[in-house]
N, C-alpha and C positions, 0 to 999 in steps of 0.2 A: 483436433483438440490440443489445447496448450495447457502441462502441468506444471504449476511453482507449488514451493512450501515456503512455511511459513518460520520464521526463524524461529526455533522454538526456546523461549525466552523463559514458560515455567521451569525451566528445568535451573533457572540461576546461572546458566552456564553462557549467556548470551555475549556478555560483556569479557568473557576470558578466550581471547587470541589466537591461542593456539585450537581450543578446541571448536568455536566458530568456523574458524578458516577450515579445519578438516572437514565439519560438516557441509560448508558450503562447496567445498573441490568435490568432496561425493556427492554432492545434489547435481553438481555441474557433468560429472561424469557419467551417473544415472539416465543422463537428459533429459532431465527437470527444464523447464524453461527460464523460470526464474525462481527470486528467494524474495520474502516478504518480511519487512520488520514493521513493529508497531510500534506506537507511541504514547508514550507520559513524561511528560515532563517533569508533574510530581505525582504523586500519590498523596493525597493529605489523609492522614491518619483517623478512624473515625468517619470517614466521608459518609453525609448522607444522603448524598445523588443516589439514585438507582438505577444499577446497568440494566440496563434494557434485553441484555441476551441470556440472563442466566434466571431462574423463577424466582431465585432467592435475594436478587438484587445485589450481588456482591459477584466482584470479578471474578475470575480463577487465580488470577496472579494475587500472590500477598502481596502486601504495601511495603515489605521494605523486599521485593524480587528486583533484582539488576536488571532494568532498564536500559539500555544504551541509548543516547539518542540516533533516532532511526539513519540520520543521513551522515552521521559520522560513520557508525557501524557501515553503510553502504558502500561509503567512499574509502571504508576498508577494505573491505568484500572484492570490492573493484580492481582492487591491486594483488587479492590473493585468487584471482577467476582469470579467466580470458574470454567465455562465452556466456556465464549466467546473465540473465535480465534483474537489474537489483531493480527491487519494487518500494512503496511506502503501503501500510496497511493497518488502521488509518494513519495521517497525517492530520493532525489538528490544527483546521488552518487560524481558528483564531488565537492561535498561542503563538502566532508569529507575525512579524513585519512581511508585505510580502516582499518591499523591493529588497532589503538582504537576502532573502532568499531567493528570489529570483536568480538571484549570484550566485548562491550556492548549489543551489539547484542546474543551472548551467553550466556549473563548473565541476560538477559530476559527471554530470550526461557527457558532455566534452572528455573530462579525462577519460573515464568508460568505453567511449568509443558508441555513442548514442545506445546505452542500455537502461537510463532511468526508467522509470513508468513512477507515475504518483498518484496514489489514491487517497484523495482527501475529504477528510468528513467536518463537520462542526465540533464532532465532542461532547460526551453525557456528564462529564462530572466537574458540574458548577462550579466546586471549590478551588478544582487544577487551573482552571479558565479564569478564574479572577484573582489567582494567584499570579497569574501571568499577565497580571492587567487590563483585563478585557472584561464589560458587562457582559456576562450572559446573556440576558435577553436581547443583545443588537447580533448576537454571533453568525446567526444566519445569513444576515444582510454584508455582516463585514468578510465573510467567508464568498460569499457574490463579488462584493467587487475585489476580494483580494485575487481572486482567480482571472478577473479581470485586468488585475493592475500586470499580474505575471504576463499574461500574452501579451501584453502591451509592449514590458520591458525587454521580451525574446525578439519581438518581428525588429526586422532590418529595418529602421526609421533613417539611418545618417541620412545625410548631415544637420537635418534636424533636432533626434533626439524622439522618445515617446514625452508626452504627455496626458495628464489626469487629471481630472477634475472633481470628485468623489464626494460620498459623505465622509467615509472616513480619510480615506490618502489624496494627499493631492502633489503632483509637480509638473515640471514644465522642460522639455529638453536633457528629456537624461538620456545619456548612454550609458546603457550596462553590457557588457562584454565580458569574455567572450558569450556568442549566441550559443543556444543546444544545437547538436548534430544536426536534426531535422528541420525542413524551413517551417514547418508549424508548432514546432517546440517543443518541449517534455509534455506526451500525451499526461494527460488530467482525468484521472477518473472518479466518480463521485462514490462514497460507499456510504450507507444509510439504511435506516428501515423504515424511517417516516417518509410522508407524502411530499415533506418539502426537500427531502432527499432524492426523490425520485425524480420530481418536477425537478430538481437544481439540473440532474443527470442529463434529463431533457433539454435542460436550454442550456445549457454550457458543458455538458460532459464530454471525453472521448469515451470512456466508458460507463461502465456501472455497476457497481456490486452492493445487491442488495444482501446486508447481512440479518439472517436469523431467522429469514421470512421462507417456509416453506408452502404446498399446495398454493390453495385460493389465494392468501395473505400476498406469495411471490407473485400469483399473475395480477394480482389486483395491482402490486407496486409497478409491476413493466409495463401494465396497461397506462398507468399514471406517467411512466418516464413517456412512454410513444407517444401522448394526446401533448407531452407540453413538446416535444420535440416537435411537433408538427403544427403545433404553435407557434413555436419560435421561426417553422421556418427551413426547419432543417430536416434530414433523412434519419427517422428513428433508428431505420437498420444499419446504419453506418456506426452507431454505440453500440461498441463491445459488452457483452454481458461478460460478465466472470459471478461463479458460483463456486462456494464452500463445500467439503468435505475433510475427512480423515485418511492418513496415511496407509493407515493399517487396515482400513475398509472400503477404500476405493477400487472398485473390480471396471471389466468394460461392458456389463451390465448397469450397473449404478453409474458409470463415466458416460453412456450412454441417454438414462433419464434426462442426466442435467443437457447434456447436446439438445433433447429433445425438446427442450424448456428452453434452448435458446444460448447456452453456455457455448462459448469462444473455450475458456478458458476455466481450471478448476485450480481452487485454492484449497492446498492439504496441509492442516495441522496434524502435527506427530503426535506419539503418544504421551509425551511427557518423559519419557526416561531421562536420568540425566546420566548414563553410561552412552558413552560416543560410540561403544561398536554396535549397544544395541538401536540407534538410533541409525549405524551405515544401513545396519543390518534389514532393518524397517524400510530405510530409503530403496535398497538392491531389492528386496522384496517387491514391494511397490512396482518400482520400475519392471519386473520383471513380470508383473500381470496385466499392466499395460501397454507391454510390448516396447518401451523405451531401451535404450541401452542400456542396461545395467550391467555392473562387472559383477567378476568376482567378487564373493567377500573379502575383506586382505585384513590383517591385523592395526588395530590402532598405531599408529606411528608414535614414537616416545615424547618425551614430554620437549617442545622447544622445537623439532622436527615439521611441524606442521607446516609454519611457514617459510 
């Protein structure tokens, strides 16, 4: 079993350098596997999408919480680490171009030394998504071929070039450079809680993380990614599942259910503190029930010392 956390971004602290980088060297030290950032591009004030994860329809994070973008913070991360896995969680893919990113996305993983992983969703809240220029209601379909268009642009084409033919992108002869570490490219994982998240997982995922869905609801969604994977063509048990919990209540009892269900991999959000020792302290904790390396406690290092 493979543990990451998740950047813990309610605490406002996500975006401040010093105290990031500390948290992520103790996640790294801990042997956490990897760290997980998420995404908004905006927050529109007012929004009346309805999150799908919380009863009350409204995130946890406030609308004006420091957001970083997820793959800047990464390819910060990446230079203050030397073994965490930087992850995306979600990544909204229709608030982006894919071939820009395909660059930057390869040009993480590369600098990193092959540690991206990306887990990509569509996105719940209408208003960020057509802020960003993108209908809504095509997001699914341009979220398909944009994951498309990325593998296109990683696999080794010279001297030709990829080309695309799409609804949405189209081109003909591109080289994008440099390639990811791996020869099949930054794994792509799908996370969602709807059926066409599951089925996406299926036909085009490396992994899968269904979020929010627990009992029946979660096998009813795996059962949905195997039937389209096996659809498509391809070996359902070859997608990684990755499954959710908490920092502070993750035992190897409970790390064990989710194995049982099928989990590779558990994704731990923290408690929210926004004090960084009690948040080491949470991490050492953690790791030490799960038998990871955990160090000692050590005192928060002064301000500017981090990195």
């Amino acid at each position: 079993m493979r543990y990451a956390v998740m950047v813990p971004t309610e605490t406002g602290r996500a975006a401040d350098p010093d105290w990031i980088a500390a948290y992520a060297r103790h996640a790294e030290a801990c042997g956490f596997e990897s760290i997980v950032a998420v995404e908004h591009a905006v927050v529109v004030s007012r929004y009346s999408s309805e999150y799908p994860y919380d009863a009350s329809g409204r995130m946890e994070l406030a609308d004006d919480c420091p957001i970083p973008d997820p793959l800047d913070l990464l390819a910060y991360l990446a230079g203050c680490t030397k073994t965490l896995g930087l992850a995306t969680g979600v990544l909204i893919l229709p608030n982006h171009h894919p071939v820009p990113l395909a660059k930057r996305l390869a040009t993480i993983d590369r600098l990193s030394g092959g540690r991206l992983r990306v887990c990509a969703g569509v996105g719940w809240m209408r208003e960020e998504i057509e802020a960003c220029g993108t209908d809504f209601g095509t997001r699914g379909r341009r979220t398909d071929e944009s994951i498309d268009v990325l593998r296109a642009l990683w696999a080794e084409t010279a001297p030709e070039g990829a080309s695309h033919d799409g609804e949405f992108f189209r081109f003909s002869g591109a080289m994008s450079y440099p390639k990811p570490v791996r020869p099949d490219g930054v794994p792509i994982h799908i996370g969602g809680h709807s059926k066409p998240a599951a089925r996406r997982a299926g036909r085009r995922g490396d992994g899968f993380q269904p979020l929010g869905l627990h009992g029946d609801a979660l096998q009813q969604s795996l059962a949905e990614m195997r039937r389209a994977a096996e659809d498509a063509g391809r070996d359902p048990d070859a997608i990684e599942l990755t499954l959710g919990h908490a920092v502070t209540k993750i035992d190897p009892a409970r790390a064990a259910k989710l194995e049982a269900a099928g989990a590779s991999r558990i994704v731990l959000a923290g408690s929210g503190a926004a004090d960084l020792q009690q948040q080491r302290d949470e991490l050492s904790a953690c790791a030490e029930r799960l038998g990871l390396a955990a160090p000692t406690a050590t005192a928060v290092p002064a301000a500017g010392a981090a990195r």
